[in-house]
C-alpha positions as a Markdown table, in Angstrom:
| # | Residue | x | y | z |
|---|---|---|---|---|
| 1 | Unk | -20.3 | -10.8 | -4.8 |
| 2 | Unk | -18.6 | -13.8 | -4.5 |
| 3 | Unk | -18.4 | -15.5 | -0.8 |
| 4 | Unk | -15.9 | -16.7 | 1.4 |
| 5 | Unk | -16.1 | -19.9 | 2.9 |
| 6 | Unk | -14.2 | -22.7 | 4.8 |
| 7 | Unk | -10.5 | -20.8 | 5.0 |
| 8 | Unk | -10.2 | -21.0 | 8.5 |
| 9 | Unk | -8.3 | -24.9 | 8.5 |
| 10 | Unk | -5.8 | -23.9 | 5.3 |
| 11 | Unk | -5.4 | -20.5 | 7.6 |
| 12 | Unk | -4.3 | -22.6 | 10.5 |
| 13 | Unk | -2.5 | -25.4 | 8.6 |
| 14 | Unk | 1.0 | -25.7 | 10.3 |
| 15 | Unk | 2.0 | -25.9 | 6.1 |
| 16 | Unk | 0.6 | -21.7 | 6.2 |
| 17 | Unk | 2.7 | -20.8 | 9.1 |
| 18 | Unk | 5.7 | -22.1 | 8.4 |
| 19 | Unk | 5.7 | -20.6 | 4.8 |
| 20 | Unk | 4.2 | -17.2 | 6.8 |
| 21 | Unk | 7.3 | -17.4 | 9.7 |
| 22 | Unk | 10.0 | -18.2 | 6.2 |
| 23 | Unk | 8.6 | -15.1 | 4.6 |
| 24 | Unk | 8.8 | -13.2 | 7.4 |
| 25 | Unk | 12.4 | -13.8 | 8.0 |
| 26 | Unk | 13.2 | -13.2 | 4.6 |
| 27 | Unk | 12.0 | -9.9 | 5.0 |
| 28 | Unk | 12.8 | -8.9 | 8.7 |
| 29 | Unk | 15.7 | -6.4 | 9.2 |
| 30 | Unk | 18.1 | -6.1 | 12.2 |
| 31 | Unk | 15.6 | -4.6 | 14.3 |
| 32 | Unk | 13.8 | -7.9 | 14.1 |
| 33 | Unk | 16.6 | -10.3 | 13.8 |
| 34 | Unk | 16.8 | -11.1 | 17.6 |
| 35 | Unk | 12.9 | -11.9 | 17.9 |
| 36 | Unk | 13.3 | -14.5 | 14.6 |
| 37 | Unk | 16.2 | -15.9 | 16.6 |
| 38 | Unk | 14.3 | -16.5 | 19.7 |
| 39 | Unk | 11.1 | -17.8 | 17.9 |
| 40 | Unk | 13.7 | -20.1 | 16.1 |
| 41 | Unk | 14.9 | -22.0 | 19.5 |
| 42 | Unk | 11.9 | -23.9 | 19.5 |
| 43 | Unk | 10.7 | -23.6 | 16.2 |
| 44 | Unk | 8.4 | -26.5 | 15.6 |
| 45 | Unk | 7.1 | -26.5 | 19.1 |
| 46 | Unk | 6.1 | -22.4 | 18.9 |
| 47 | Unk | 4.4 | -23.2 | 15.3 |
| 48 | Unk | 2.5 | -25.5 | 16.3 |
| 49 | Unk | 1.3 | -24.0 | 19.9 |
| 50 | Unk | 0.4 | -20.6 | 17.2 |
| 51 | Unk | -1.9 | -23.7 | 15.5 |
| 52 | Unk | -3.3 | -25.1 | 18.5 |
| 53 | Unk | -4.5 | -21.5 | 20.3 |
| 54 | Unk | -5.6 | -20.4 | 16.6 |
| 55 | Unk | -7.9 | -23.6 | 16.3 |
| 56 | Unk | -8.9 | -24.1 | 19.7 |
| 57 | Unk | -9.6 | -20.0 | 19.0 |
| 58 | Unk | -7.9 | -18.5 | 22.7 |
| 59 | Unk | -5.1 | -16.8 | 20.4 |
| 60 | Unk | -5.1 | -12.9 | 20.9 |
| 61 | Unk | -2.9 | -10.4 | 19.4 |
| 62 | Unk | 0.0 | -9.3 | 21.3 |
| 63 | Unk | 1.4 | -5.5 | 22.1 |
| 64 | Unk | 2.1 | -3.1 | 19.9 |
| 65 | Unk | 4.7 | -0.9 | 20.3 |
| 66 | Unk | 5.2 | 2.7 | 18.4 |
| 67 | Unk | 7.4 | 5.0 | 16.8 |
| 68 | Unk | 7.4 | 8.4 | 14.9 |
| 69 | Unk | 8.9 | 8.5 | 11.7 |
| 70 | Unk | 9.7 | 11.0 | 9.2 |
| 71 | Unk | 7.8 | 10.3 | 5.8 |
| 72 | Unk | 6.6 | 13.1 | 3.0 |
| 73 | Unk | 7.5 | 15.9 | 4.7 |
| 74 | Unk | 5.4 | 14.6 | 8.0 |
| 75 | Unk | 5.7 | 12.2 | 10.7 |
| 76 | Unk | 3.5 | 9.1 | 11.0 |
| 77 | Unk | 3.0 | 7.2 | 13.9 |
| 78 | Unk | 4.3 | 3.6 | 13.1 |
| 79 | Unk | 2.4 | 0.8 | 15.1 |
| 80 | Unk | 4.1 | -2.6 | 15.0 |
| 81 | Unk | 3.6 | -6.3 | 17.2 |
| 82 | Unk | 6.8 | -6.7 | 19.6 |
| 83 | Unk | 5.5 | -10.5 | 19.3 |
| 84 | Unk | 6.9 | -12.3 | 16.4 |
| 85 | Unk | 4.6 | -15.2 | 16.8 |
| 86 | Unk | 1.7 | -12.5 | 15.9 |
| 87 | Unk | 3.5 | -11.7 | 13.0 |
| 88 | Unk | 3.3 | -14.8 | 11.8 |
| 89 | Unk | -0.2 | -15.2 | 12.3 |
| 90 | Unk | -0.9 | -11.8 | 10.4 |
| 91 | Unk | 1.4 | -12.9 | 7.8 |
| 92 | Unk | -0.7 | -16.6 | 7.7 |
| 93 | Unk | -4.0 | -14.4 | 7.2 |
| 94 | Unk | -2.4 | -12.7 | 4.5 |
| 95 | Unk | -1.2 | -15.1 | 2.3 |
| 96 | Unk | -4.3 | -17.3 | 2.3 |
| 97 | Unk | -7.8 | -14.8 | 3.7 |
| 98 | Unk | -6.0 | -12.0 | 2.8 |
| 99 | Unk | -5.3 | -13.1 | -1.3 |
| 100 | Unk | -9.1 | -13.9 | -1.5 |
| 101 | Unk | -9.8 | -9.9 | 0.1 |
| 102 | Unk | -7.3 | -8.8 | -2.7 |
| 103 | Unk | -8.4 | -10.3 | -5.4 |
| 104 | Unk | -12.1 | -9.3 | -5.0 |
| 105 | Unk | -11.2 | -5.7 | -5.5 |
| 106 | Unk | -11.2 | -3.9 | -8.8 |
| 107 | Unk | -8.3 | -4.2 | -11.2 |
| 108 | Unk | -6.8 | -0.4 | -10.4 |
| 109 | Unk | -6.1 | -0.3 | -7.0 |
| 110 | Unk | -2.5 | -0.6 | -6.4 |
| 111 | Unk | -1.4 | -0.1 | -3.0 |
| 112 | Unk | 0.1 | -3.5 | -0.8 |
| 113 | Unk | -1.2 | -5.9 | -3.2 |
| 114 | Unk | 1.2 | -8.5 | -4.9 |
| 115 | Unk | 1.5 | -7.9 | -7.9 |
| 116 | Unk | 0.2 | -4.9 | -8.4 |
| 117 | Unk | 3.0 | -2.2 | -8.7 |
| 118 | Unk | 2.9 | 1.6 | -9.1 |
| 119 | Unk | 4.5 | 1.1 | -12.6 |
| 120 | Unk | 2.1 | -1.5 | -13.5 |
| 121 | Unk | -0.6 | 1.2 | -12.7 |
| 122 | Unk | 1.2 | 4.3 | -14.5 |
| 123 | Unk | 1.3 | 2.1 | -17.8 |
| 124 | Unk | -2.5 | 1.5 | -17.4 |
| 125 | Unk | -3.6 | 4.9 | -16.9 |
| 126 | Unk | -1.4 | 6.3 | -19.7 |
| 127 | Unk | -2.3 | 3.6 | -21.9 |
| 128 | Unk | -6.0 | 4.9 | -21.0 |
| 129 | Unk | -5.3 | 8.8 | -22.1 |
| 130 | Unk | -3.0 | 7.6 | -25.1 |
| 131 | Unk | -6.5 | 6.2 | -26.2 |
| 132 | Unk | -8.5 | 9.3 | -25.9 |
| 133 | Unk | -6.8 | 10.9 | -29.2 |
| 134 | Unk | -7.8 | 14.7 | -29.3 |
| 135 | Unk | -10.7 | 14.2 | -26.9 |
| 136 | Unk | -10.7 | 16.6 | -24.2 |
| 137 | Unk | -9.6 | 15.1 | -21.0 |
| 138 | Unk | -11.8 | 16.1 | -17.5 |
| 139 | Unk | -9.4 | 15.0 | -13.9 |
| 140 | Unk | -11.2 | 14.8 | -10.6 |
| 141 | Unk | -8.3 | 14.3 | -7.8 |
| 142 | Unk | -8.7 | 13.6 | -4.6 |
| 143 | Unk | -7.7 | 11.8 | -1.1 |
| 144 | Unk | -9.0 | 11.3 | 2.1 |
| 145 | Unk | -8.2 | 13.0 | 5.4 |
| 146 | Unk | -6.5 | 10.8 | 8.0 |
| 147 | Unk | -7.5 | 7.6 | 6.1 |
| 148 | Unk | -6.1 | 4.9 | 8.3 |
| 149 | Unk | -6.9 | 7.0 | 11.6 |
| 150 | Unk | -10.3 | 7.3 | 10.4 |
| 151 | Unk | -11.2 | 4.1 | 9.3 |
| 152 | Unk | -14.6 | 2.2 | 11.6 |
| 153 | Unk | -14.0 | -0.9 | 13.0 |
| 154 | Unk | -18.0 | -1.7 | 13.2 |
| 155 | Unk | -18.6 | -0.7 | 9.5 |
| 156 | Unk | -15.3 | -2.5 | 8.4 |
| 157 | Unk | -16.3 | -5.7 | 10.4 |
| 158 | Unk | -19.6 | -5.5 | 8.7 |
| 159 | Unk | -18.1 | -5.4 | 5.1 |
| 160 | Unk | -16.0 | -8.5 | 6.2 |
| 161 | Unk | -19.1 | -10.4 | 7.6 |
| 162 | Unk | -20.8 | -9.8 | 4.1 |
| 163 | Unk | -17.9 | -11.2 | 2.3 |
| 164 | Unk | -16.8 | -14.3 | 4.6 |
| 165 | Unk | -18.9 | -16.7 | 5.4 |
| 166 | Unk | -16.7 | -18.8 | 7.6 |
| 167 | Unk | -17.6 | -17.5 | 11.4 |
| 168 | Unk | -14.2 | -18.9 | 13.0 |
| 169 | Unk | -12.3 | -16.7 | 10.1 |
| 170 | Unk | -14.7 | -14.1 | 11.5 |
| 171 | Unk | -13.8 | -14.4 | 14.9 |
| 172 | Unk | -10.0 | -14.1 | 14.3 |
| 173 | Unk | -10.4 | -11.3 | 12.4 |
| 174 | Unk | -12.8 | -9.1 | 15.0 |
| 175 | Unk | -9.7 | -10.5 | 17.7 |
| 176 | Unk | -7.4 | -8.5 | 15.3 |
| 177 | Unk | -9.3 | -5.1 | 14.5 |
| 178 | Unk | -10.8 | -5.1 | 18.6 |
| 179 | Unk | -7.2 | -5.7 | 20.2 |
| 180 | Unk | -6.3 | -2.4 | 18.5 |
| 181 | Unk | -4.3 | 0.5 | 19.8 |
| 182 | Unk | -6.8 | 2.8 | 18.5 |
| 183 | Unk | -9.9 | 3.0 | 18.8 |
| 184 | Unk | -10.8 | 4.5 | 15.6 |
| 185 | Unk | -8.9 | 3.6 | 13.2 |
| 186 | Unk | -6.4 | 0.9 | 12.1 |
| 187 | Unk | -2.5 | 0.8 | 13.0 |
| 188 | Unk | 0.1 | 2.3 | 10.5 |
| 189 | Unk | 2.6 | -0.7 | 10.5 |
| 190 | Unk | 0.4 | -3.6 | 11.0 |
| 191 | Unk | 0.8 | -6.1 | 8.5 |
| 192 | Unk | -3.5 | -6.6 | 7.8 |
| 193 | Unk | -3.9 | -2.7 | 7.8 |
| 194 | Unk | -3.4 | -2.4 | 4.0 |
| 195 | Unk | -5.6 | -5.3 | 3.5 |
| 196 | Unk | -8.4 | -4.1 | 5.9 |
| 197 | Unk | -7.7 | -0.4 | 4.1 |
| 198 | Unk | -8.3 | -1.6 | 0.8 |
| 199 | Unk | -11.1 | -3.9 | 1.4 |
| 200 | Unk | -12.9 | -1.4 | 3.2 |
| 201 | Unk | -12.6 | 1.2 | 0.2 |
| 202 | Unk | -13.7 | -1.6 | -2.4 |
| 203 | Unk | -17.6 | -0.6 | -2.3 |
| 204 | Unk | -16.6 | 3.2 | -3.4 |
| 205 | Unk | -14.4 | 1.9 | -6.2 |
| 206 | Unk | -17.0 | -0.1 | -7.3 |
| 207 | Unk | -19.4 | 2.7 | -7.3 |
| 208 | Unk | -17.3 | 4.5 | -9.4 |
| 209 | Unk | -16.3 | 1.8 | -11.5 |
| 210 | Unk | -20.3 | 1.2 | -12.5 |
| 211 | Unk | -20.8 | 4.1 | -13.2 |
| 212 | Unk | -18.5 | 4.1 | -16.7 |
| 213 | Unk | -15.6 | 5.9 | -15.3 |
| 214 | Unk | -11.8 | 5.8 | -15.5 |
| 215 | Unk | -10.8 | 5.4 | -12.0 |
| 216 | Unk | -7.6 | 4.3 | -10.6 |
| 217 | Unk | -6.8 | 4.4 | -6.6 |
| 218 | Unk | -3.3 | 4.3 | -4.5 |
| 219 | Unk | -4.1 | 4.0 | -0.7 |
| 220 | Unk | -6.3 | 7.1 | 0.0 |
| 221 | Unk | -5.4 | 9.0 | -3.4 |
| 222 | Unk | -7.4 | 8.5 | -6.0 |
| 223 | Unk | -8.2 | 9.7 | -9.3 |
| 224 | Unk | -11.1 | 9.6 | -12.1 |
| 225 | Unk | -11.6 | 11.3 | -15.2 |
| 226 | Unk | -13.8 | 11.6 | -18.5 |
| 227 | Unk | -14.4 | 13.5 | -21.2 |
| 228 | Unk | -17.0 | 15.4 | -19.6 |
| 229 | Unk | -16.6 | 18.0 | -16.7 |
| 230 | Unk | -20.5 | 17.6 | -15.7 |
| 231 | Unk | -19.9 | 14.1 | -15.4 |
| 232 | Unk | -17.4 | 14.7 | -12.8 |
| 233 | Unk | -19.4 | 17.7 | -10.6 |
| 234 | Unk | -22.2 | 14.3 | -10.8 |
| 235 | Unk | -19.4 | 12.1 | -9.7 |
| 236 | Unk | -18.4 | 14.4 | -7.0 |
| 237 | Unk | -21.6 | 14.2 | -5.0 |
| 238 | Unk | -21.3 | 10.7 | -5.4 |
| 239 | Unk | -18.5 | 9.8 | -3.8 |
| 240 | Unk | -19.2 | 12.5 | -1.1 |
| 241 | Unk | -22.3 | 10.6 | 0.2 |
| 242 | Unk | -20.6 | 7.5 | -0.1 |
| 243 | Unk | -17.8 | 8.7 | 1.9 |
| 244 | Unk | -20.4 | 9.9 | 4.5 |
| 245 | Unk | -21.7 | 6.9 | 4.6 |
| 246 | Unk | -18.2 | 5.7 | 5.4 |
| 247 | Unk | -17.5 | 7.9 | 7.9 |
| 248 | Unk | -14.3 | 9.6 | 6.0 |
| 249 | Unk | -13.7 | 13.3 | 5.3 |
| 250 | Unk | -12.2 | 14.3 | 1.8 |
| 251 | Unk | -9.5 | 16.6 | 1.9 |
| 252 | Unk | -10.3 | 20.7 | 1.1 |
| 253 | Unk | -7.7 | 20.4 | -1.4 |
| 254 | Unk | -9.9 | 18.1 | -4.0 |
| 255 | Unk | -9.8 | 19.6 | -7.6 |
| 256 | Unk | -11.6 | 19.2 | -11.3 |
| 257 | Unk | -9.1 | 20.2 | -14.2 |
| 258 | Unk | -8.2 | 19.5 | -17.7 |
| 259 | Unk | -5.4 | 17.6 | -18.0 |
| 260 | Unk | -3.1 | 19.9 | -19.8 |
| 261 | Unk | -3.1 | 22.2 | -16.7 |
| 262 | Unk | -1.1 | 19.5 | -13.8 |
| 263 | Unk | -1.6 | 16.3 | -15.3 |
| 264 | Unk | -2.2 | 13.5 | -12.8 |
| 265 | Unk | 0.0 | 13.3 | -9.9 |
| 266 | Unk | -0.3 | 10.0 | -8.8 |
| 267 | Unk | 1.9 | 7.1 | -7.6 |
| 268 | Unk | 5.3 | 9.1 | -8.0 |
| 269 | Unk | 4.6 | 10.7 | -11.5 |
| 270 | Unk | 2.8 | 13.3 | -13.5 |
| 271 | Unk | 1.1 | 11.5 | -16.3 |
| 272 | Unk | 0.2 | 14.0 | -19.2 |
| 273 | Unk | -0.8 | 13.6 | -22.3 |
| 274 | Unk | 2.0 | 12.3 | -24.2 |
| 275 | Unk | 4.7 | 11.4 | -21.6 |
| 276 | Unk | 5.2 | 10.7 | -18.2 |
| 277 | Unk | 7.7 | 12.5 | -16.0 |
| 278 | Unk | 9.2 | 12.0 | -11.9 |
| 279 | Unk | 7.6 | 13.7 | -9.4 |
| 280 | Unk | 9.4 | 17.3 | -8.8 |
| 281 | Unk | 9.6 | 16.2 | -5.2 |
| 282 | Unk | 11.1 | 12.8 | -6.1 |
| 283 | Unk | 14.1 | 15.0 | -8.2 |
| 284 | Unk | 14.5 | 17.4 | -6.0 |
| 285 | Unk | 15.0 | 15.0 | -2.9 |
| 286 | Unk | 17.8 | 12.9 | -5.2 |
| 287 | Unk | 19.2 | 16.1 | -6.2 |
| 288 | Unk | 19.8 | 16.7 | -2.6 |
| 289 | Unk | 21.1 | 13.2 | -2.1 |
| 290 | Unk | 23.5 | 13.3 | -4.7 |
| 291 | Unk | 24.9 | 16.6 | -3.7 |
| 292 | Unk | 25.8 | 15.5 | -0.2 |
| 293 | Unk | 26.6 | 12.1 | -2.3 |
| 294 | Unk | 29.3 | 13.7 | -4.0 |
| 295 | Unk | 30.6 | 15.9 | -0.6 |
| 296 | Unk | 31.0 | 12.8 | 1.5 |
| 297 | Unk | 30.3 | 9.4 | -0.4 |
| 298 | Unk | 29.2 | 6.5 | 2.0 |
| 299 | Unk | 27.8 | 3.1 | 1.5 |
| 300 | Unk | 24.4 | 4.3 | 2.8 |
| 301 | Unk | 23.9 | 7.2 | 1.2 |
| 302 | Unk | 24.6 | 5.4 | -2.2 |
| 303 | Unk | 22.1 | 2.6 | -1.1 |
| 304 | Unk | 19.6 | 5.6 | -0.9 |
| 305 | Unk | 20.2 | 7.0 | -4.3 |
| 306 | Unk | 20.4 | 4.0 | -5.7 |
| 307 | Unk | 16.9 | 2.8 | -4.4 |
| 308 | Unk | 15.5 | 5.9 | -6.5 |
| 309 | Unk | 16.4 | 4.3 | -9.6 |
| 310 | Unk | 13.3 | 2.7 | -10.1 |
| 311 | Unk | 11.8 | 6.0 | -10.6 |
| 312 | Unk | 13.5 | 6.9 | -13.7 |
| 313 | Unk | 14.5 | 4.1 | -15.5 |
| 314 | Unk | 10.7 | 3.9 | -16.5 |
| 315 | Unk | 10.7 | 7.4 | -17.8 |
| 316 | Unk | 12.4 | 8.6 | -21.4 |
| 317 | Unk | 14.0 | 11.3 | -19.8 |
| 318 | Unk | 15.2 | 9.4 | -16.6 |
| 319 | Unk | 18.7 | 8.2 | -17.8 |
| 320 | Unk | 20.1 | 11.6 | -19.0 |
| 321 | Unk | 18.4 | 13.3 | -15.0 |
| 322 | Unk | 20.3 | 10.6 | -12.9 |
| 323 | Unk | 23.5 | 10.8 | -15.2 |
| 324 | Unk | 23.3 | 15.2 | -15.2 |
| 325 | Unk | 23.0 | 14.9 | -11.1 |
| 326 | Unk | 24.8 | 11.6 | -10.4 |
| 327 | Unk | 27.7 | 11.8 | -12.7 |
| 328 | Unk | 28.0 | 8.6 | -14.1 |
| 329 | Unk | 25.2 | 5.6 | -15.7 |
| 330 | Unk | 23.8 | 2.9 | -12.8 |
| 331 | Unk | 26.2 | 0.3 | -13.6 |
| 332 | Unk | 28.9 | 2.2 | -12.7 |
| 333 | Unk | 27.3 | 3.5 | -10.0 |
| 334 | Unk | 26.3 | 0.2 | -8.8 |
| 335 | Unk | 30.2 | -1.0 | -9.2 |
| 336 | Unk | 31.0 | 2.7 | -7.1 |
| 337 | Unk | 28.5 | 1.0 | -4.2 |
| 338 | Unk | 29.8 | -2.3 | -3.9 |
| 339 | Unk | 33.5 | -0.5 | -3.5 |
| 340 | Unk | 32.4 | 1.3 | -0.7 |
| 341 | Unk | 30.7 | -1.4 | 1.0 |
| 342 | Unk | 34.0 | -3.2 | 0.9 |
């Protein structure tokens, strides 16, 4: 494994957080707006106190503040920094500690990282089956329970102290995951969550990954297969123990099945043998859109619909769905959209 060493002067290089703080206003909504305007005032002067506390190492995270939102059918407990300076600092450690962390995990893990898309993952794993042939296909599908909640802050700051070797770096990091709201478990909403998340799930995909398997992993979900149903029951056991070891519970709802009977659900599609469809739950909830769509038209109800585009313009069938339910091709859609928002 390779190590991590001297990031903790290009982490706090006032060069970092002003290309963290431009990214983060590039991406900050209304709800945010007012916090970039006040951190803009003194803009120089608060960048550069954020390098000075980092360096002379008395920074600490600021408060979170929560919400509960609606998301698949349950609602999540968003955590989030009401200080925008923290932001940037988060932002800082992603684009430079954070890279290195992401880049030392295994090529198919696909959720937060930067260029790695779900799409870019579908055409891998189908690519995968496609080269099969007529070989029977084994699936072994599973998730974790309460992944983020259940994640350990001493066995994920243990994982970090084997892969950086720069003890400032260190030190920052430990502020992070000890000035937590939880104390199990990291926040849903903080910026380093899906970095910490992933990181601390490498060691399992690499488990799997050596022993000759094709594994692919988005957050907590995760699937392998083979052509070999022992293999899998062997595979099982495996990643049990391991997942003892890091104190996570699978899910009851973990299966073994050939491929013709679900296909793999993962990432927003079904991948089968020979084609990939949409989620039913993705179609059904644009079906629903696009009927109350078509009763009362607004500009945010065609920003949803059109943000489910990306779904099924990948897919053979996708075109013909959206223009059956939706009434008309995107383009013209997209023309009906900018009309309403005048």
């Amino acid at each position: 494994m390779k190590r991590i060493h001297d990031i903790f002067p290009l982490l706090t290089s006032y060069r970092v957080m002003y290309l963290a703080y431009k990214k983060l206003k590039a991406n900050s909504d209304k709800r945010h707006m007012r916090r970039v305007i006040r951190f803009e005032k003194n803009l120089v002067l608060n960048l550069l106190s954020l390098c000075f506390r980092l360096k002379a190492q008395t920074w600490t995270m600021g408060h979170y503040k929560h919400m509960f939102r609606p998301e698949c059918g349950k609602m999540r407990e968003i955590w989030y920094s009401s200080n925008f300076g923290s932001l940037v600092v988060q932002c800082a450690i992603g684009m430079t500690l954070g890279y290195l962390l992401n880049k030392s995990l295994i090529d198919d893990t696909y959720a937060g990282i930067p260029g790695k898309s779900m799409h870019k993952g579908i055409r891998r794993m189908f690519r995968k089956i496609k080269s099969y042939g007529d070989r029977p296909i084994f699936v072994y599908k599973l998730d974790m329970k309460q992944f983020y909640a259940s994640i350990d802050h001493e066995l994920l700051k243990k994982a970090l102290a084997r892969k950086i070797k720069d003890k400032r770096a260190l030190a920052l990091l430990y502020n992070i995951i000890d000035n937590c709201p939880l104390k199990v478990g990291l926040p849903i909403g903080n910026l380093l969550s899906p970095i910490f998340a992933n990181f601390y799930l490498s060691t399992l995909d690499r488990m799997v990954k050596d022993n000759h398997f094709d594994y692919y992993r988005y957050n907590d979900d995760i699937v392998a297969f083979c052509d070999s149903k022992d293999r899998l029951h062997g595979l099982k056991d495996m990643i049990h123990a391991k997942a003892a070891e890091l104190h996570l519970t699978i899910k009851k709802s973990e299966q073994i099945f050939p491929i013709e009977r679900f296909g793999i659900d993962l990432m927003g599609y079904v991948v089968q043998r020979k084609r990939v469809i949409v989620r039913r739950r993705i179609e059904k909830h644009v079906r629903r859109n696009a009927r109350k769509f078509h009763l009362h038209p607004t500009h945010h109800r065609a920003r949803s619909l059109s943000s489910q585009w990306g779904y099924f313009k990948r897919v053979k069938s996708g075109e013909n769905f959206w223009v059956r339910h939706i009434g008309c091709k995107i383009e013209q859609f997209n023309d009906l959209q900018v009309a309403l928002c005048g």
